[in-house]
ROSE-4610 file (N, C-alpha, C; in Angstrom, 1 decimal, always signed):
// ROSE-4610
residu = [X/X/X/X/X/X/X/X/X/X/X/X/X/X/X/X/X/X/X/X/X/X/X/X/X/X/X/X/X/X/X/X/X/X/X/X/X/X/X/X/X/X/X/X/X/X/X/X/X/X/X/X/X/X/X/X/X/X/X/X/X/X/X/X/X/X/X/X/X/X/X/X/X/X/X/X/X/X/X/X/X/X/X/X/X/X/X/X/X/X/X/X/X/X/X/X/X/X/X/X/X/X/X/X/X/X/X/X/X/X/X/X/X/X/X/X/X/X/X/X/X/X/X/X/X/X/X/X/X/X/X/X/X/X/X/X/X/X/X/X/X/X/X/X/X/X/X/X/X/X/X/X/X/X/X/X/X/X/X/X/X/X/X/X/X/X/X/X/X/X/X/X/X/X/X/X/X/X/X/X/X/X/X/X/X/X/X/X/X/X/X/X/X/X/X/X/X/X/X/X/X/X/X/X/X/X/X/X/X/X/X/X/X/X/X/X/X/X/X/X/X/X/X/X/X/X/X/X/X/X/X/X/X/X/X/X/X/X/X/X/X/X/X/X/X/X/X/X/X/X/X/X/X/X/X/X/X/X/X/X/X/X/X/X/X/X/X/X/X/X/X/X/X/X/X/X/X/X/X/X/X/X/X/X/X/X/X/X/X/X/X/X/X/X/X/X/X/X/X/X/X/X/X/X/X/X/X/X/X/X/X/X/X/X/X/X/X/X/X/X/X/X/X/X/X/X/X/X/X/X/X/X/X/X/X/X/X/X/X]
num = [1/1/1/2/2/2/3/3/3/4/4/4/5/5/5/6/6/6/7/7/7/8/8/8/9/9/9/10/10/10/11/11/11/12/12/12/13/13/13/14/14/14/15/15/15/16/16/16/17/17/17/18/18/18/19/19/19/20/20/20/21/21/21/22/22/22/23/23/23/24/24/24/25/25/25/26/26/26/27/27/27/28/28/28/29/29/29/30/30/30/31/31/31/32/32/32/33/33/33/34/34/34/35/35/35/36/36/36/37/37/37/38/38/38/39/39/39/40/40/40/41/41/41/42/42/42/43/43/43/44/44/44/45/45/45/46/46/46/47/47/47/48/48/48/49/49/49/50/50/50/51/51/51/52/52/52/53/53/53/54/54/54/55/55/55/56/56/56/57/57/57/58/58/58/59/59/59/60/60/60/61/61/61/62/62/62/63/63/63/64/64/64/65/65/65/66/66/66/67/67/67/68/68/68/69/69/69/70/70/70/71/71/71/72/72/72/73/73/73/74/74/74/75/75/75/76/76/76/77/77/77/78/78/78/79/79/79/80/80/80/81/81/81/82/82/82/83/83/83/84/84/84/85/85/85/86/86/86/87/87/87/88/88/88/89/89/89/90/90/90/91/91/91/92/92/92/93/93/93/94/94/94/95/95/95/96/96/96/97/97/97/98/98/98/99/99/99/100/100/100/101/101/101/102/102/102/103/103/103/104/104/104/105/105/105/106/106/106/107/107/107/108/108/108/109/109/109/110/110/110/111/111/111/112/112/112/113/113/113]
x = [+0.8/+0.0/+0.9/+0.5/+1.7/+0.9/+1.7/+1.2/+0.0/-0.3/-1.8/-2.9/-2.4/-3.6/-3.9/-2.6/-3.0/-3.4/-3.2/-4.1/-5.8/-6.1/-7.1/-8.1/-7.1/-8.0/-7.8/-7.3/-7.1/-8.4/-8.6/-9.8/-11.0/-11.4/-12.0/-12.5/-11.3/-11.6/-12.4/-11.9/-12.2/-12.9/-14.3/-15.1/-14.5/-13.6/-12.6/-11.6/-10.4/-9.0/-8.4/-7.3/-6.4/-5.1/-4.2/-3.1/-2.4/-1.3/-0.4/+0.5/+1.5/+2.8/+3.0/+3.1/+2.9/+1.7/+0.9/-0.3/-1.0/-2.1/-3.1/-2.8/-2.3/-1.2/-0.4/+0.5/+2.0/+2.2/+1.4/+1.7/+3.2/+4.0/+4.8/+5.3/+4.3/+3.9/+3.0/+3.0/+1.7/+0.3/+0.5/-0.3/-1.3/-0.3/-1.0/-1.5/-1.0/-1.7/-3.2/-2.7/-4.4/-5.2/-5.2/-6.2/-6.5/-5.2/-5.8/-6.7/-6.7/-7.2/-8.4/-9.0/-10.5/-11.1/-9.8/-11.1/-11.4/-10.7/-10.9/-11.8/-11.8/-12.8/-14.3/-14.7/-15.8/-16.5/-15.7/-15.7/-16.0/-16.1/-16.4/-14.8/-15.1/-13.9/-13.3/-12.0/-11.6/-10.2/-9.3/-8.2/-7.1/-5.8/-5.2/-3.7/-3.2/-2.1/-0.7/+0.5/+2.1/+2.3/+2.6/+3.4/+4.7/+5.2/+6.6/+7.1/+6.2/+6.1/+6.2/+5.4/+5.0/+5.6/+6.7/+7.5/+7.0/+6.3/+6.1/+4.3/+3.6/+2.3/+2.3/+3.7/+3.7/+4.2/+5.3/+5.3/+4.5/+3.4/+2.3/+1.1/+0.2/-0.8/-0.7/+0.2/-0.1/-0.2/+0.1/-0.1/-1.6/-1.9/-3.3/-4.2/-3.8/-5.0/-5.0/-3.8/-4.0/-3.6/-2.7/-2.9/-1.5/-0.7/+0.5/+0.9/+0.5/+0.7/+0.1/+0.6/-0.3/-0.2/-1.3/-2.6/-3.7/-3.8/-5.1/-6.3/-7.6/-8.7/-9.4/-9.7/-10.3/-11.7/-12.9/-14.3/-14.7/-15.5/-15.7/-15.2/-13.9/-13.1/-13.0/-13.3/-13.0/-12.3/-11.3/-10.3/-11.4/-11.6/-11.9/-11.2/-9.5/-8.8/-7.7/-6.7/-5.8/-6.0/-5.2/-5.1/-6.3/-5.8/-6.9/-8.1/-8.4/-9.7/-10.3/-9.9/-10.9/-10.8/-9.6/-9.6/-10.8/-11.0/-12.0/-13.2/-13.4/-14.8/-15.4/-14.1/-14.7/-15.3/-14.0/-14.9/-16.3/-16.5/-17.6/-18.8/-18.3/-19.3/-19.8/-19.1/-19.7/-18.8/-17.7/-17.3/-17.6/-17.9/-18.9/-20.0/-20.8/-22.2/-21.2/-20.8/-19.7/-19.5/-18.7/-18.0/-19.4/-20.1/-21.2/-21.9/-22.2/-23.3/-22.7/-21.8/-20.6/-20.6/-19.9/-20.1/-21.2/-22.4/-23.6/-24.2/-23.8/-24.4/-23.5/-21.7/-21.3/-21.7/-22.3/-22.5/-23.9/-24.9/-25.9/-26.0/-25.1/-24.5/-23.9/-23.3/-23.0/-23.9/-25.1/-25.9/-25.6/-24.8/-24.5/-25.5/-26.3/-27.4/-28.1]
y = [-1.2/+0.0/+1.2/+2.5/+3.5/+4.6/+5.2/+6.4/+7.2/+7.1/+8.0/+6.9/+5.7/+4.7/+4.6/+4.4/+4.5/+5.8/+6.8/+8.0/+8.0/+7.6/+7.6/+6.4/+5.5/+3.9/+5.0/+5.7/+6.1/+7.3/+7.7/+9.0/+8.0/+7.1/+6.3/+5.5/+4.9/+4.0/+5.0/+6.4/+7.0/+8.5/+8.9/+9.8/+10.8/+11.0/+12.0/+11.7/+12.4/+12.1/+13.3/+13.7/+14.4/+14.4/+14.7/+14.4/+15.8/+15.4/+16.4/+15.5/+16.9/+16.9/+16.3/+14.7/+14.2/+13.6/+13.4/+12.6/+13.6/+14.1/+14.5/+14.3/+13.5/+13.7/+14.2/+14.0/+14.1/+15.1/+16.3/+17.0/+17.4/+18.0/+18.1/+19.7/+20.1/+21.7/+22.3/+24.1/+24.3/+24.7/+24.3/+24.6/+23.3/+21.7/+20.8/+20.5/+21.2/+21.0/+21.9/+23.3/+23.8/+23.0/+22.8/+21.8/+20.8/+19.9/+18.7/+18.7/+19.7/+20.0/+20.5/+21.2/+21.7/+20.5/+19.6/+18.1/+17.7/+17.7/+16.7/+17.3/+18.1/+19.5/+18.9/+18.4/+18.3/+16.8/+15.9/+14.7/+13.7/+13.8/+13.0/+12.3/+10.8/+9.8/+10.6/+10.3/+10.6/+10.2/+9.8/+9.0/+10.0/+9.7/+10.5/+10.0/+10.7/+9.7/+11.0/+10.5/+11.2/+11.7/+12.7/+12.8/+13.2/+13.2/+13.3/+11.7/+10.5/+9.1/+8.7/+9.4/+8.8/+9.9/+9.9/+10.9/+10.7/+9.3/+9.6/+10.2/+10.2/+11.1/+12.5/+13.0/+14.2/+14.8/+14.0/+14.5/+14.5/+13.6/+13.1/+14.5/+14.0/+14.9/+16.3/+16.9/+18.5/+18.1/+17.7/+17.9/+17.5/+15.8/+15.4/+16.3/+17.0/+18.1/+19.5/+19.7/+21.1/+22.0/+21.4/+22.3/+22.0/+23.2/+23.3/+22.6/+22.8/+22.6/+21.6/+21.5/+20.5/+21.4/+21.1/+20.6/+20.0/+19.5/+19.0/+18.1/+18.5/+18.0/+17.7/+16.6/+15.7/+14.8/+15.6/+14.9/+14.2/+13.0/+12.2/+12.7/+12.6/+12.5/+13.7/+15.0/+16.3/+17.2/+18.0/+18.8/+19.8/+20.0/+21.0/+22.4/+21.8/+22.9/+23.1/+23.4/+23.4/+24.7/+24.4/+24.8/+25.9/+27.4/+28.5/+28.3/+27.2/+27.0/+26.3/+25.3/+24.4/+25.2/+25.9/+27.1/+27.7/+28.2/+29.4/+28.9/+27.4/+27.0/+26.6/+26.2/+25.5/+27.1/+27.9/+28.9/+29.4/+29.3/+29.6/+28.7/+28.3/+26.7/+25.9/+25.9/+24.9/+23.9/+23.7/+22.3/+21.3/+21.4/+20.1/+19.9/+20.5/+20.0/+19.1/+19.9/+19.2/+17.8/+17.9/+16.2/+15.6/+15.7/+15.2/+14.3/+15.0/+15.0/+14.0/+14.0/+13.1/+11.8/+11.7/+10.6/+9.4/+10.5/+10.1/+9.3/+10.2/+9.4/+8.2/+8.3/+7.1/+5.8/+6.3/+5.0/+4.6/+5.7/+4.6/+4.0/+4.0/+3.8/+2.7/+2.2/+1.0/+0.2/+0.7/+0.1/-0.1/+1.3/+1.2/+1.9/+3.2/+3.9/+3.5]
z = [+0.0/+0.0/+0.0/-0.9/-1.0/-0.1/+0.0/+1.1/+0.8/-0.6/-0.9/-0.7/-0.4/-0.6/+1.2/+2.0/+3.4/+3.7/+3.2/+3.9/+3.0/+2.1/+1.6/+2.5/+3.0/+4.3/+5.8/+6.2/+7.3/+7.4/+6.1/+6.2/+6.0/+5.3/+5.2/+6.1/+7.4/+8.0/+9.4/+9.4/+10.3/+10.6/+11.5/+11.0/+11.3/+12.0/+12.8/+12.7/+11.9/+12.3/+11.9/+13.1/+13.4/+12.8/+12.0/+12.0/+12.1/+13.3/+14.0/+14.5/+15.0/+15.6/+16.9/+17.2/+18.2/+18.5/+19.7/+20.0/+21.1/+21.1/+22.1/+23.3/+24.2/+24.9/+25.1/+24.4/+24.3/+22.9/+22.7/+21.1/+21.6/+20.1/+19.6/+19.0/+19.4/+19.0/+19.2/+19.9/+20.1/+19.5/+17.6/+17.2/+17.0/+17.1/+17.4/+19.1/+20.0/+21.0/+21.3/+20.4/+20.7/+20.2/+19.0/+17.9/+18.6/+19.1/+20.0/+21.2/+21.9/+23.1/+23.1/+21.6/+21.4/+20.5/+20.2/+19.7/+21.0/+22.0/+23.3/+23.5/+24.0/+24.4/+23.8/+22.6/+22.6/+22.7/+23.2/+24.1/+23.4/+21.4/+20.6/+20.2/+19.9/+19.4/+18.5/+18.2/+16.6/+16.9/+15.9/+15.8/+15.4/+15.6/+15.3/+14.6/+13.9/+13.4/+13.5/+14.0/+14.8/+12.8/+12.2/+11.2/+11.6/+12.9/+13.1/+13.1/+13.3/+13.4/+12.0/+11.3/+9.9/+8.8/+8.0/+7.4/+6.0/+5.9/+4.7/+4.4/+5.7/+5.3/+5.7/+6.6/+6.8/+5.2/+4.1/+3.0/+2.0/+2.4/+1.0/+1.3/+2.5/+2.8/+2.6/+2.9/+2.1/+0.8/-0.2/-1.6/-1.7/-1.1/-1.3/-0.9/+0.6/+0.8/+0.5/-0.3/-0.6/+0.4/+1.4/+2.7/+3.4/+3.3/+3.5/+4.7/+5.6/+7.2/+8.2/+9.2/+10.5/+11.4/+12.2/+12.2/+10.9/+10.4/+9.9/+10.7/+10.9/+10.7/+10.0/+9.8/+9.0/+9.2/+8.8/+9.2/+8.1/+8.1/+6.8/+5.9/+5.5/+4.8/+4.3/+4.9/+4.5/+5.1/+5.0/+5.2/+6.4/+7.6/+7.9/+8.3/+8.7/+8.6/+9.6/+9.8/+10.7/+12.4/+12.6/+14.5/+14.4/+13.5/+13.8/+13.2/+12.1/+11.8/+12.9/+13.2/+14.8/+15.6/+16.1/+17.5/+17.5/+16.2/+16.0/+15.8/+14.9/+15.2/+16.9/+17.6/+18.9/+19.6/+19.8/+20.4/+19.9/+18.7/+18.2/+18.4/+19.3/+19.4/+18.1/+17.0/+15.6/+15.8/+16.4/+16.4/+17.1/+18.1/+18.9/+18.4/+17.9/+16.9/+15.6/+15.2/+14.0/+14.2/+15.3/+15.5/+16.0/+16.9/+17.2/+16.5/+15.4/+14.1/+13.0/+13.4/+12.0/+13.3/+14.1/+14.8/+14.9/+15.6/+15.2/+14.6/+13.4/+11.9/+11.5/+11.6/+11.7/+12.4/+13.5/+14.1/+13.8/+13.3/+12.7/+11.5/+10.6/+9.5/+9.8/+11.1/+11.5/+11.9/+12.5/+13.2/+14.7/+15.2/+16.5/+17.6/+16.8/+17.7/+18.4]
């Protein structure tokens, strides 16, 4: 599997995913720790993958998404935006509806509701 095909199963496999500098725990930077801390913040799952760990999707992913930098958030498989875009949705209160609503619907899509 080449690196555009595992980030294409990683957005796929997951309704939420993170990819930054380090782990939600333990970030790597403070633009991935704000981002991390306003996904936690709104108490929905989402997965996350180290691109200091993974060198070859820290080099692949900007081109695939169009988006120079990490933080990236990633909801059903769409770019929502790096650190100041989540910063600024959470405070605005649209990102916990956001994740909420995508979760949600993932899991009745599974037949988990």
């Amino acid at each position: 599997m080449d690196t555009l095909e595992k980030i294409q199963k990683q957005l796929a496999d997951n309704t939420v995913v993170l990819y930054m500098k380090g782990s939600p725990k333990l970030p790597m930077c403070g633009f991935s720790a704000r981002t991390a801390e306003a996904v936690l913040q709104c108490g929905q799952p989402f997965a996350y993958v180290d691109v200091i760990a993974n060198p070859d999707i820290r080099a692949e992913l900007p081109k695939f998404a169009n988006w120079p930098t990490f933080p990236q958030l990633w909801v059903n498989g769409e770019l929502i935006g790096g650190c100041d875009i989540v910063t600024e949705m959470f405070a605005k209160g649209e990102l916990m509806p956001l994740l909420k609503d995508a979760t949600e619907k993932a899991k009745a899509a599974k037949g988990e509701a």
